[in-house]
C-alpha distance (Angstrom), angle and dihedral (degrees) to the residues before:
residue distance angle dihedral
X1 . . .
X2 3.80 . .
X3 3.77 90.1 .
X4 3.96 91.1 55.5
X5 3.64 87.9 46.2
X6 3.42 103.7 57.0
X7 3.97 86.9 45.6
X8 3.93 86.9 64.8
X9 3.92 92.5 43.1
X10 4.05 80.2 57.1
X11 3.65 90.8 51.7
X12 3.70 98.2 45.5
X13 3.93 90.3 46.1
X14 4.07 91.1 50.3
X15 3.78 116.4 29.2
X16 3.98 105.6 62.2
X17 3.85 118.1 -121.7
X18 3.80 87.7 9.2
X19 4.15 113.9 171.7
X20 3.74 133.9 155.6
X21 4.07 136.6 -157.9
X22 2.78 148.8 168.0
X23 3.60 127.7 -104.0
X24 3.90 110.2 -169.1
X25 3.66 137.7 -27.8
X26 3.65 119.8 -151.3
X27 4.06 134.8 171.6
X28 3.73 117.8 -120.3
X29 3.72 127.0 -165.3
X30 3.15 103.0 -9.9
X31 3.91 141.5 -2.5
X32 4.02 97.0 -83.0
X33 3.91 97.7 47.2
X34 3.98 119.8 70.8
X35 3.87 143.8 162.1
X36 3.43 132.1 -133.3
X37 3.26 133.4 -152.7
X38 4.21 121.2 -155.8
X39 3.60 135.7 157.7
X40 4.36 123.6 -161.7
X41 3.49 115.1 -150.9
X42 4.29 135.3 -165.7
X43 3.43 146.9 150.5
X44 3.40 118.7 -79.9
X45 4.78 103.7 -111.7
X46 3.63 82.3 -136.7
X47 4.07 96.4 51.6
X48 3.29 94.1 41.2
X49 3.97 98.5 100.3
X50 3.46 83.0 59.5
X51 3.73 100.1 57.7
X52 3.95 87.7 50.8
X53 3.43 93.4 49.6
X54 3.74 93.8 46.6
X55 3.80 89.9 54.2
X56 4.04 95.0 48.9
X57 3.92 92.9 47.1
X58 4.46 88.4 47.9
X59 3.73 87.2 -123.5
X60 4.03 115.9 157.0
X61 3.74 108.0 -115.8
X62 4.00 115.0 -140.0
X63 3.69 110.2 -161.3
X64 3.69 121.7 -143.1
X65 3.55 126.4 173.6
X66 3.68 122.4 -116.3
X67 4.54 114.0 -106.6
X68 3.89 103.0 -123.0
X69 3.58 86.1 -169.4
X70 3.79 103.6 60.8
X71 4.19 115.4 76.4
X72 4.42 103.0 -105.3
X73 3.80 102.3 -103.8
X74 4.01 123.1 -172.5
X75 4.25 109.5 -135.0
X76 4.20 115.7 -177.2
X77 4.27 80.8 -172.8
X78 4.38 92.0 59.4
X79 3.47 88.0 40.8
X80 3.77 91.0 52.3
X81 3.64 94.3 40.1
X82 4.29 96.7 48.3
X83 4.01 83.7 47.1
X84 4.14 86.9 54.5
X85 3.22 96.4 45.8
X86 4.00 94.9 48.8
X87 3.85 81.8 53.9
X88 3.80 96.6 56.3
X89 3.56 107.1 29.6
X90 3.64 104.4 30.7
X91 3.95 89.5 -124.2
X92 3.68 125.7 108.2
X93 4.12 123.4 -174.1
X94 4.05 114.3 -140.7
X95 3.32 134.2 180.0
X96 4.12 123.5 -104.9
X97 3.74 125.4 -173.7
X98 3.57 121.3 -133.3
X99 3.65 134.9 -170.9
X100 3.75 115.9 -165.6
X101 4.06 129.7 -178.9
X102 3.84 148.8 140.0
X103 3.68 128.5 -107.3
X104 3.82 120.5 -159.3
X105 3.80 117.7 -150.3
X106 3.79 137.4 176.6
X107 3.84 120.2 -156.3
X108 3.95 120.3 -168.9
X109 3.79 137.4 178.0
X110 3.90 110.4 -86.3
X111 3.96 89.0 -134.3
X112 3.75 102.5 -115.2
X113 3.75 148.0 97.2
X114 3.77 92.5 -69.9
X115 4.14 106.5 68.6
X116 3.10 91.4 177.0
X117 3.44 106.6 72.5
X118 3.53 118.1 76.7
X119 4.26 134.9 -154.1
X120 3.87 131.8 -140.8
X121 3.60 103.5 -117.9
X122 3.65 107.2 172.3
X123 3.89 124.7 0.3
X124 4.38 125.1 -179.2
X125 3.94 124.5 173.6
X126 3.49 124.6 -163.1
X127 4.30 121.0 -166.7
X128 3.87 113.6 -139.5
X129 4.17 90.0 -145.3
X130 3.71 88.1 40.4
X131 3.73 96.5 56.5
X132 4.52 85.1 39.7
X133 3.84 83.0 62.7
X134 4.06 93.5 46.1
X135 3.60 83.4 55.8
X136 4.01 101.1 44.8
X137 3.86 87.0 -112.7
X138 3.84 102.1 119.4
X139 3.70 111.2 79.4
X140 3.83 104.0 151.5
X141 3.48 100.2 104.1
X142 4.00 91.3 -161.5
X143 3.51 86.8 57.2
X144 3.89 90.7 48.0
X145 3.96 97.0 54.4
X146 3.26 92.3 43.9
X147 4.05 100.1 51.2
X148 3.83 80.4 40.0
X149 3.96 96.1 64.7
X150 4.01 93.8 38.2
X151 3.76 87.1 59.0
X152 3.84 88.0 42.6
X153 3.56 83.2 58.3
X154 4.10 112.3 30.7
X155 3.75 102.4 23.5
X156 3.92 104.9 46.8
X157 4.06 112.5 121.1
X158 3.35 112.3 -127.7
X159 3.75 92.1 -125.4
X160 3.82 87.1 62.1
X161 3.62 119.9 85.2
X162 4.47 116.8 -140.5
X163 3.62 96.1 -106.3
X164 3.82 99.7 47.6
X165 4.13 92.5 39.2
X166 3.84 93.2 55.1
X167 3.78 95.9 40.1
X168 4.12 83.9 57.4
X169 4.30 87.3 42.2
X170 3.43 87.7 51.6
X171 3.76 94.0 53.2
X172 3.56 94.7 46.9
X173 3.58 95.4 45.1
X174 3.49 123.6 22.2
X175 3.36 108.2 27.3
X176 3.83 99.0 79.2
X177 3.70 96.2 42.1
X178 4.23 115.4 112.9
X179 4.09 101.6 -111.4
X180 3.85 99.7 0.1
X181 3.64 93.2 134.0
X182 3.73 123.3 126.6
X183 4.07 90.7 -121.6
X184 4.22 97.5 41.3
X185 3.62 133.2 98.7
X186 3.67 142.1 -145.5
X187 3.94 108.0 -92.6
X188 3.72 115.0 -103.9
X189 3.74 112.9 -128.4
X190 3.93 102.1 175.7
X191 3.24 137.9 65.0
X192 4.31 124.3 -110.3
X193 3.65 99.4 -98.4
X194 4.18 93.7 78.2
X195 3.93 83.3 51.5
X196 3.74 89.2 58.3
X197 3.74 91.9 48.0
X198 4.16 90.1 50.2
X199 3.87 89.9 55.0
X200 3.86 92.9 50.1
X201 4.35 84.1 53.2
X202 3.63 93.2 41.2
X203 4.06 91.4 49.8
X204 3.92 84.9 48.6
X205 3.72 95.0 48.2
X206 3.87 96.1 45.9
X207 4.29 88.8 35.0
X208 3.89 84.0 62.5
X209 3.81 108.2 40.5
X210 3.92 85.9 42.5
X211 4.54 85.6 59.8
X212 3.78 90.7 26.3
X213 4.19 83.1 63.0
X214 3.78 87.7 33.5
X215 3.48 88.2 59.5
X216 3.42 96.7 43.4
X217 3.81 97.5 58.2
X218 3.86 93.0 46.7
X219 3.84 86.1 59.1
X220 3.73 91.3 52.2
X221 3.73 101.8 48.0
């Protein structure tokens, strides 16, 4: 118990915004054997930015959970677009991660004068994205990377050492994924002109938090 504790402290401490719950508990064949149902949830390391920008500017962040079944692509035009829409409505959409699965678990009476109390006898977890990559069915590679360092993290045995536990994550995970290489890139599919119109927002942004602080410290001396 202590060792799965401290795994979730690590997760909590490393992946930004991270929360878990629960999202139903239900008894299975018989009164001693149940399922339950969680999902773990963070911000994405490369979204992140995003999030703290979000909050600075007072926009209202809409969450929406990244498609592991649709190759990553790169678009200058729905960066553009999400930017201009922030501006206008006050609402920006970012990506969040999530990690969902089931955990079986069978609880029996400890045999003594206190039948109340009642012992784990048999416990098995199964990963929804986990099993998609058995299966060749992940192919977001953001998606991959990051379910790749949460397992790093909450899912390592203790009688595995780093190195050797996410060599085998790796191989389970990434390896089969379309671009998931350390050196590749998310494909391009615009042209250079809504690249151009992202620096021009970005200069504005920065341009007005720089004199909004400006300001700010004037009024203070």
């Amino acid at each position: 118990v202590e060792y799965t504790s401290q795994r979730h402290r690590d997760c909590v401490e490393l992946f930004d915004r991270y929360e878990t719950r629960t999202l139903r508990c239900e008894a299975l064949q018989s009164d001693s054997s149940f399922n339950l149902r969680w999902q773990a949830s963070w911000v994405p390391s490369r979204s992140l930015w995003l999030y703290e920008l979000s909050e600075k500017v007072g926009w209202n962040i809409e969450r929406v959970v990244i498609n592991p079944y649709r190759i990553a692509t790169f678009s200058w035009k729905a960066v553009v677009e999400v930017f201009n829409n922030a501006f206008k409505t006050g609402n920006i959409t970012l990506p969040i991660m999530t990690a969902k699965g089931s955990t079986r678990f069978v609880l029996v009476d400890n045999n003594d004068e206190n039948k109340d109390l009642l012992i784990l006898s048999s416990i098995e977890e199964s990963i929804d994205l986990v099993r998609d990559a058995d299966l060749y069915r992940l192919q977001n590679r953001r998606v991959a990377q990051e379910l790749a360092s949460w397992l790093d993290v909450s899912r390592r045995p203790p009688t595995y050492g780093e190195d050797d536990w996410a060599a085998l994550v790796r191989e389970r995970i990434i390896n089969d994924v379309p671009g998931a290489g350390p050196f590749d890139i998310d494909p391009n599919e615009d042209s250079a002109v809504p690249f151009v119109a992202f620096s021009i927002i970005s200069v504005f942004v920065f341009s007005y938090f720089f004199l909004l602080g400006e300001v700010q410290i004037q009024t203070t001396e």
